[in-house]
C-alpha positions in Angstrom: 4.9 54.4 -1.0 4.4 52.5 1.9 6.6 49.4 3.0 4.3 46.2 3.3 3.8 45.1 6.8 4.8 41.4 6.7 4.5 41.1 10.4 0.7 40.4 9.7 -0.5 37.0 9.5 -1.6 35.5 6.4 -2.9 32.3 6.9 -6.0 32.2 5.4 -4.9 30.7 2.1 -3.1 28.0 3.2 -6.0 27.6 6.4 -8.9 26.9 3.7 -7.0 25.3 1.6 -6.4 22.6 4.5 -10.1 22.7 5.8 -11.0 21.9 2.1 -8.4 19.5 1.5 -10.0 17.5 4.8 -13.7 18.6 3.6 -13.0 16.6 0.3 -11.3 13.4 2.2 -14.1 13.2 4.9 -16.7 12.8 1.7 -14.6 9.8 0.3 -14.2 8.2 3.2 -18.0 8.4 4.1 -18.7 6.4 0.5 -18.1 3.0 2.0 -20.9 3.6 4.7 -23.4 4.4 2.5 -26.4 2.1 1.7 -25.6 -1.0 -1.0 -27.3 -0.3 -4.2 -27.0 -4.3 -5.5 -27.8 -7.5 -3.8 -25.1 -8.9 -5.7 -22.6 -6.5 -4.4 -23.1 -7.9 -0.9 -22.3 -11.5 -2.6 -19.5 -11.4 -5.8 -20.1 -14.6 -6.5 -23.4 -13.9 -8.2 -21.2 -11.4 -10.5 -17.7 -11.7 -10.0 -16.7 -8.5 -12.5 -19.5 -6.5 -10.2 -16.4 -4.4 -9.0 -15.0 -3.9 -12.1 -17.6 -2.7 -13.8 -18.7 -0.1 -10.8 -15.2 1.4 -11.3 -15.5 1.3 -15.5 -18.2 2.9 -14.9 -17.0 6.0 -13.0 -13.8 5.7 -15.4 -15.9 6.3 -18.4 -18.1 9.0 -17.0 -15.0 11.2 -16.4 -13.4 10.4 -20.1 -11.5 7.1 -19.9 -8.6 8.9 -18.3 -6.0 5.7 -18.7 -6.1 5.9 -22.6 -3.1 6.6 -24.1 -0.8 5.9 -20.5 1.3 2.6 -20.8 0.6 0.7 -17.6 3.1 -1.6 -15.4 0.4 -3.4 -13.0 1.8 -5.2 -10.0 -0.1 -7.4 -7.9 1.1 -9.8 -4.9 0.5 -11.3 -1.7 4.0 -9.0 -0.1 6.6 -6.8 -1.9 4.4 -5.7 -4.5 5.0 -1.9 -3.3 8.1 -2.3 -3.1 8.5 -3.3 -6.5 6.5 -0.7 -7.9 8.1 1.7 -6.0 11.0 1.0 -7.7 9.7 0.9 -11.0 8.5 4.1 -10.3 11.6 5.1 -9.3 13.9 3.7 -12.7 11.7 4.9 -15.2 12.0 8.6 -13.8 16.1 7.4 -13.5 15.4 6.7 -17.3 13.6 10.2 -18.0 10.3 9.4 -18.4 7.3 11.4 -16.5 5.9 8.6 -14.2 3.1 8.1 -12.2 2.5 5.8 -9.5 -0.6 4.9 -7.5 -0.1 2.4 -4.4 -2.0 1.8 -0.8 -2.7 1.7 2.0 -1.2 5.2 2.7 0.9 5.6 5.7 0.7 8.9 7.1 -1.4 10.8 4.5 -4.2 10.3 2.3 -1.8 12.1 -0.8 0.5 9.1 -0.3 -1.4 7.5 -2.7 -0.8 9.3 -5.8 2.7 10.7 -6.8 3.5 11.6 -10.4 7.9 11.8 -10.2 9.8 13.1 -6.8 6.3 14.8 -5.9 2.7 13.4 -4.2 -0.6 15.0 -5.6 -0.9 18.9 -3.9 -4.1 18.8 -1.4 -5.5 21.3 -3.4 -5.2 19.3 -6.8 -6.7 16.4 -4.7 -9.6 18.7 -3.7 -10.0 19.9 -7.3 -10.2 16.4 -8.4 -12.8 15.0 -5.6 -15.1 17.9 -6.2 -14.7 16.9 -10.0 -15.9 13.7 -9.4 -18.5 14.1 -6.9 -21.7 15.0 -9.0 -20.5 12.0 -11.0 -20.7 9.6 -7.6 -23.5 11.2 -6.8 -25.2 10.0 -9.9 -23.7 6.5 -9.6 -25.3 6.0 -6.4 -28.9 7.7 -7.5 -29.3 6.2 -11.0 -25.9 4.3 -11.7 -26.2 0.7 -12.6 -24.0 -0.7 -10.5 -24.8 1.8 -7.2 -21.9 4.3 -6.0 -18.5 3.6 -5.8 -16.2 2.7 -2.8 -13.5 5.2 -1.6 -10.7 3.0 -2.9 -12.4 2.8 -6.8 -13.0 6.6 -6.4 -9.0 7.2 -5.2 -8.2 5.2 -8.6 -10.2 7.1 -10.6 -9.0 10.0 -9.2 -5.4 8.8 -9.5 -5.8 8.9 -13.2 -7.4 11.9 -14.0 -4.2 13.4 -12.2 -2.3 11.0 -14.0 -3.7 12.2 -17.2 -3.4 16.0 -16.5 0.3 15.7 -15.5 0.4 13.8 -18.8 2.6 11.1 -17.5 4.2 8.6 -19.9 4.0 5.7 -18.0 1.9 4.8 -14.9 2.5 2.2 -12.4 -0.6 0.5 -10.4 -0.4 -1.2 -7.4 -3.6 -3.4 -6.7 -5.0 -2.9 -3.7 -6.9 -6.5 -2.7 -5.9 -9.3 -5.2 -6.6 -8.9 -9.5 -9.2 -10.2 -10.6 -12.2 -7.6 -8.9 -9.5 -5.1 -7.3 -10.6 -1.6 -9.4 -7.2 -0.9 -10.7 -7.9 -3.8 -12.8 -10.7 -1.5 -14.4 -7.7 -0.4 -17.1 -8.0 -2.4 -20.4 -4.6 -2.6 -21.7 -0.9 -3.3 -19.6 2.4 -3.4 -20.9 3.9 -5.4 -17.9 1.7 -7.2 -15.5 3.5 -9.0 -12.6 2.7 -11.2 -9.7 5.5 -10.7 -6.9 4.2 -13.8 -5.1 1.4 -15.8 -3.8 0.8 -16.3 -0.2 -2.4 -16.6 2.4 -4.6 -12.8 3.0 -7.6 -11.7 3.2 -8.6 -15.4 2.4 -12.6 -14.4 3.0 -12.0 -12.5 -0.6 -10.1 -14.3 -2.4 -9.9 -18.0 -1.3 -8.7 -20.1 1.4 -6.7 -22.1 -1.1 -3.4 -20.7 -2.5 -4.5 -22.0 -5.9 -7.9 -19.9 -5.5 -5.2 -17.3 -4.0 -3.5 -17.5 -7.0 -6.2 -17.4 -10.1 -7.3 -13.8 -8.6 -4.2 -12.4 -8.3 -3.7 -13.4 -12.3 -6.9 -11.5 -13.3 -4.7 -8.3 -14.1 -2.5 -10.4 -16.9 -4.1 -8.7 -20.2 -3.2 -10.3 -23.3 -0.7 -7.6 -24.5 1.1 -7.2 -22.1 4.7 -9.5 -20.3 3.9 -11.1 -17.6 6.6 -11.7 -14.7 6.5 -13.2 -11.3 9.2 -14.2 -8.4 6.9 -17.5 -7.4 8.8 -20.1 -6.9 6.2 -23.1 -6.1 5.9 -25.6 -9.1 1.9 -25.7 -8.2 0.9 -21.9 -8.7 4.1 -21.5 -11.4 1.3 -24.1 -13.6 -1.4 -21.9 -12.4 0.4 -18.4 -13.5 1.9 -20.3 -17.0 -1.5 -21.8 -17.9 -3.6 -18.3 -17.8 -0.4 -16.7 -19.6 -1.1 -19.5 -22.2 -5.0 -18.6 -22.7 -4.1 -15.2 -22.8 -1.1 -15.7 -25.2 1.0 -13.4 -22.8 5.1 -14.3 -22.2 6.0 -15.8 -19.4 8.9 -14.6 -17.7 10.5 -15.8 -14.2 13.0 -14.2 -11.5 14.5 -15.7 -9.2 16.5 -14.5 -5.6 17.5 -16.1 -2.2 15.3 -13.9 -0.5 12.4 -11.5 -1.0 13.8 -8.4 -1.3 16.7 -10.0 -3.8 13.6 -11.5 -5.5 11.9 -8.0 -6.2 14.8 -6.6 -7.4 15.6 -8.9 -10.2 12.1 -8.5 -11.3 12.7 -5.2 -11.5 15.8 -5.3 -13.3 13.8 -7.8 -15.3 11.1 -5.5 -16.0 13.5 -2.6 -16.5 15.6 -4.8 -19.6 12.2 -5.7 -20.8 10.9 -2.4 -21.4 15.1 -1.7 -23.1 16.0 0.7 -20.3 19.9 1.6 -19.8 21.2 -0.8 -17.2 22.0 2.5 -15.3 19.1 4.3 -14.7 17.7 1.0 -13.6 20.3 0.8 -10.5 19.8 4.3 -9.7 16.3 3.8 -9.5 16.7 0.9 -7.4 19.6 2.7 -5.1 17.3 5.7 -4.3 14.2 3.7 -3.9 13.1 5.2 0.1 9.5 3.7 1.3 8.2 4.8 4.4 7.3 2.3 6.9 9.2 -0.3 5.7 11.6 -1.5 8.1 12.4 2.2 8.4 15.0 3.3 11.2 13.8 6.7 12.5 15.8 7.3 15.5 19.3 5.7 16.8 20.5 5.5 20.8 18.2 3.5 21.1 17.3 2.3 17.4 13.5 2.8 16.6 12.5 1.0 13.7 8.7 1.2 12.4 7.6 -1.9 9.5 4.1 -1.8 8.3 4.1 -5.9 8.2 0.5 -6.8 8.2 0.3 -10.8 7.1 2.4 -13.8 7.6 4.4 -13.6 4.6 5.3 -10.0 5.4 6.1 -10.6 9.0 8.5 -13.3 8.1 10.7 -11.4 5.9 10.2 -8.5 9.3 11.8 -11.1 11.2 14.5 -12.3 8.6 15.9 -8.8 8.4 15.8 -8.7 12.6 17.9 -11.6 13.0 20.3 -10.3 10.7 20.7 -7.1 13.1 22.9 -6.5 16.8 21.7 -5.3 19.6 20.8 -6.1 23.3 17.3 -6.4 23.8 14.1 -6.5 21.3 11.4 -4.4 22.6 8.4 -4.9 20.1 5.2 -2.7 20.1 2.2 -4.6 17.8 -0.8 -4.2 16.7 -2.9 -6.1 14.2 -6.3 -5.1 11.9 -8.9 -7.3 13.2 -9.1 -9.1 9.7 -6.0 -10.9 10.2 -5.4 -14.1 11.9 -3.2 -12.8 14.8 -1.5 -16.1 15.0 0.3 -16.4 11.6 1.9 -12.9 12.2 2.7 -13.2 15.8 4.7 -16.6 15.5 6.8 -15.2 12.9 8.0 -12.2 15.4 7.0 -12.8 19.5 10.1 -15.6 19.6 12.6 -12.6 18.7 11.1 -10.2 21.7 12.6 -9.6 25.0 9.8 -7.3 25.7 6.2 -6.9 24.2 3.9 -3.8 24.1 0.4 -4.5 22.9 -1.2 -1.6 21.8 -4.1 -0.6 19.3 -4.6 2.2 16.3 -7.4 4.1 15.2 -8.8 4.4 11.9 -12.2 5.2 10.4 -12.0 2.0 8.3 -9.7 -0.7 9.7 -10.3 -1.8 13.6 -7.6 -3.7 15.8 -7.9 -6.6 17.8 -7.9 -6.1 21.3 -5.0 -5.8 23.3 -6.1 -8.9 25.4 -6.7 -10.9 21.9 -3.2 -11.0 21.2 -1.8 -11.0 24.6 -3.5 -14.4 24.9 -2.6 -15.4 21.0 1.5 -14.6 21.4 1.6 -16.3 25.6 2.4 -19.6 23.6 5.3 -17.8 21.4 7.1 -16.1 24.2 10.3 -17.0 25.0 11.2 -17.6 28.2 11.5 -14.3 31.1 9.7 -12.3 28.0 7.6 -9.1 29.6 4.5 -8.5 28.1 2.3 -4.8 28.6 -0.5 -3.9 27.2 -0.9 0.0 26.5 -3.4 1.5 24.5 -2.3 4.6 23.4 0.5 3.7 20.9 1.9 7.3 21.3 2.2 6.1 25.0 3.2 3.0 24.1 6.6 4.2 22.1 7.0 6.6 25.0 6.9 3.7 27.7 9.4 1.4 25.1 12.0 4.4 24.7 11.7 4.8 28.9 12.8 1.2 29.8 15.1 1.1 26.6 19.6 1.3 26.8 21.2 2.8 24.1 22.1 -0.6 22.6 18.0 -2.2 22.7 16.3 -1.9 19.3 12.8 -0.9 19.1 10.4 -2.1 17.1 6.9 -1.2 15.8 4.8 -3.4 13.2 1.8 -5.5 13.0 -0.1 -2.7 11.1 0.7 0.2 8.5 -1.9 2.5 10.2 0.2 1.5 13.5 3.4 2.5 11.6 1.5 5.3 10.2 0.5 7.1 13.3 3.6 6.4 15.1 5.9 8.1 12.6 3.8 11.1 12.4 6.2 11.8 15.2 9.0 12.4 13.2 7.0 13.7 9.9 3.7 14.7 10.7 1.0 15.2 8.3 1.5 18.8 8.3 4.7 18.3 6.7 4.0 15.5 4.7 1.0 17.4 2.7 3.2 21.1 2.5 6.2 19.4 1.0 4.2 16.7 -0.8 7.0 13.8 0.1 7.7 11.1 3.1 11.2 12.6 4.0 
């Protein structure tokens, strides 16, 4: 017999299985551009559970996927990914088989969808959208509701994978608000929780915290404990009163700041559902997020935070004035849906140094460079450089050129910023082969 010849390559495999992978993704992300089937879909307010229904919809074509998974639902205006992170994390500490399903992605569209240490395999994910697509296809031909978004059809995806790995316990991660957001589509919780209420994407959900604040509470499902780290006396009546209606307990953590806040409520949570007290601080101990206030490099320190809103960049700049170092170079960027002034007075005071830059993405758009250079003029402190560069690969190459060893640099503003950026030290590649961030 002859000895094999592995000096050949054999690529093919793994070469189609990418092209299909990105074949599949490039479908999804074309759903949101195609034609409105429903006049009231253009305006909620003429049916508000228009959303919901369109994802139902899709949910019960494929089987009703969710029955028979207990659901922890986490909404909030900041930290809710953090928190169900961690969940995720303590209830594989506590030996369950755990799903979790959370967005924006940062890197990679598998981010989304992780069932224990591992995300979904690109060619499970192509399996799944190829699955689904004669069933979209018929939603926007004959559907009553029109064809879904990308985001409803990532959800529904999410739990047929959910289902196949026959997870025990699944936990959701609303993408916009409660009320209309798709994971909401599921029918029974055990846990629901509101991390807090604060001002985004206000031309959704209100411009009032209290309107803020009534969406967000659309996931609590009687059945289910509800717990929250909101503090304020006027949404706490808000949160207490639906709880009442829907005959849901009530349960409140509290913490001096956010990220002590989120971890009671998951300790909370975690002696709720009668989990050892040990498997909950492991959990919490090995919870790793990408993106969030993640150091990637040291001499000089490189740290990239995916803070997109006010209440996010606050806590951005609480955890920078609690570091050392010489000078703050910042590179930002912001989605053009934001109002560039709440986030840039939380974090321009703290730079010695500013890079504006910009991101690409086939959904979200950034402001322009010269929008916030004019927005963060009034929050400079004084000698502060500003540059504008629109590359942001360039733009982290021109912050590590003028850095010392002892400057920190810092990128945020934007999780597609933060996304693209740390591509540089785990690419894509390696992020869908080895199915993790690290």
């Amino acid at each position: 017999m002859f000895a094999r010849d592995d000096t050949r390559p054999r690529l093919s495999r793994p070469l189609k299985s990418m092209r299909e992978y990105y074949q599949a993704l490039k479908y999804l992300e074309k759903l949101s551009s195609r034609p409105k089937a429903k006049k009231y879909e253009d305006d909620p307010k003429l049916n508000p559970d228009f959303f919901i229904q369109r994802t139902r919809y899709l949910l019960d074509e494929v089987g009703d996927p969710e029955r028979g998974i207990k659901i922890i639902h986490i909404a909030g205006t900041a930290g809710k990914g953090t928190v169900a992170t961690m969940l995720h994390e303590v209830l594989q500490a506590a030996g369950f088989n755990a799903g979790l399903f959370t967005s924006p992605y940062v890197t990679s569209a598998i981010e989304e969808i992780k069932v224990n240490d591992k995300y979904i395999a690109r060619k499970e994910f192509t399996v799944l959208a190829n699955r689904l697509k004669p069933h979209i296809e018929k939603a926007f031909e004959s559907g009553p509701y029109g064809g879904p978004s990308y985001f409803e059809v990532f959800f529904v995806m999410a739990m047929l994978y959910f289902k196949k790995q026959k997870c025990d316990w699944v936990v959701l991660e609303t993408g916009l608000g409660g009320s209309s957001d798709a994971t909401n589509a599921v029918k029974k919780s055990k846990v629901t929780a509101i991390t807090a209420v604060d001002y985004d994407h206000v031309e959704v959900l209100g411009k009032t915290l209290q309107k803020i604040a009534k969406d967000k509470a659309g996931i609590i499902k009687t059945g289910s404990h509800f717990f929250t780290a909101e503090q304020r006396p006027s949404i706490l009546k808000i949160l207490k009163f639906i709880c009442a209606q829907r005959q849901v307990p009530f349960h409140q953590v509290r913490g001096q700041t956010a990220q002590s806040r989120n971890v009671a409520m998951v300790k909370a949570i975690g002696k709720h559902l009668k989990l050892k007290a040990r498997a909950v601080d492991s959990g919490i101990v090995r919870t790793k997020l990408p993106a969030r206030f993640e150091l990637m490099q040291t001499k000089p320190r490189i740290i990239l935070d995916g803070a997109h809103n006010k209440v996010k960049m606050k806590s951005t700049a609480e955890q920078l004035r609690l570091q050392e170092y010489n000078k703050l170079i910042l590179i930002i960027s912001i989605g053009n849906k934001k109002d560039p002034d709440e986030i840039l007075s939380q974090i321009i005071p703290l730079a010695d140094v500013v890079i504006f830059t910009t991101f690409k993405d086939w959904y979200r758009k950034p402001h322009s460079m010269s929008a916030l250079n004019q927005a963060a003029k009034k929050y400079l402190k004084k000698n502060a450089k500003t540059l504008s560069i629109s590359d942001n690969k360039k733009a982290l190459a021109k912050a590590k050129k003028i850095a010392h060893d002892d400057d920190l640099i810092v990128a945020t503003g934007s999780f597609y910023l933060a996304g693209q950026l740390r591509a540089q030290w785990f690419s894509e590649k390696y992020i869908l082969n080895e199915r993790k961030s690290f």
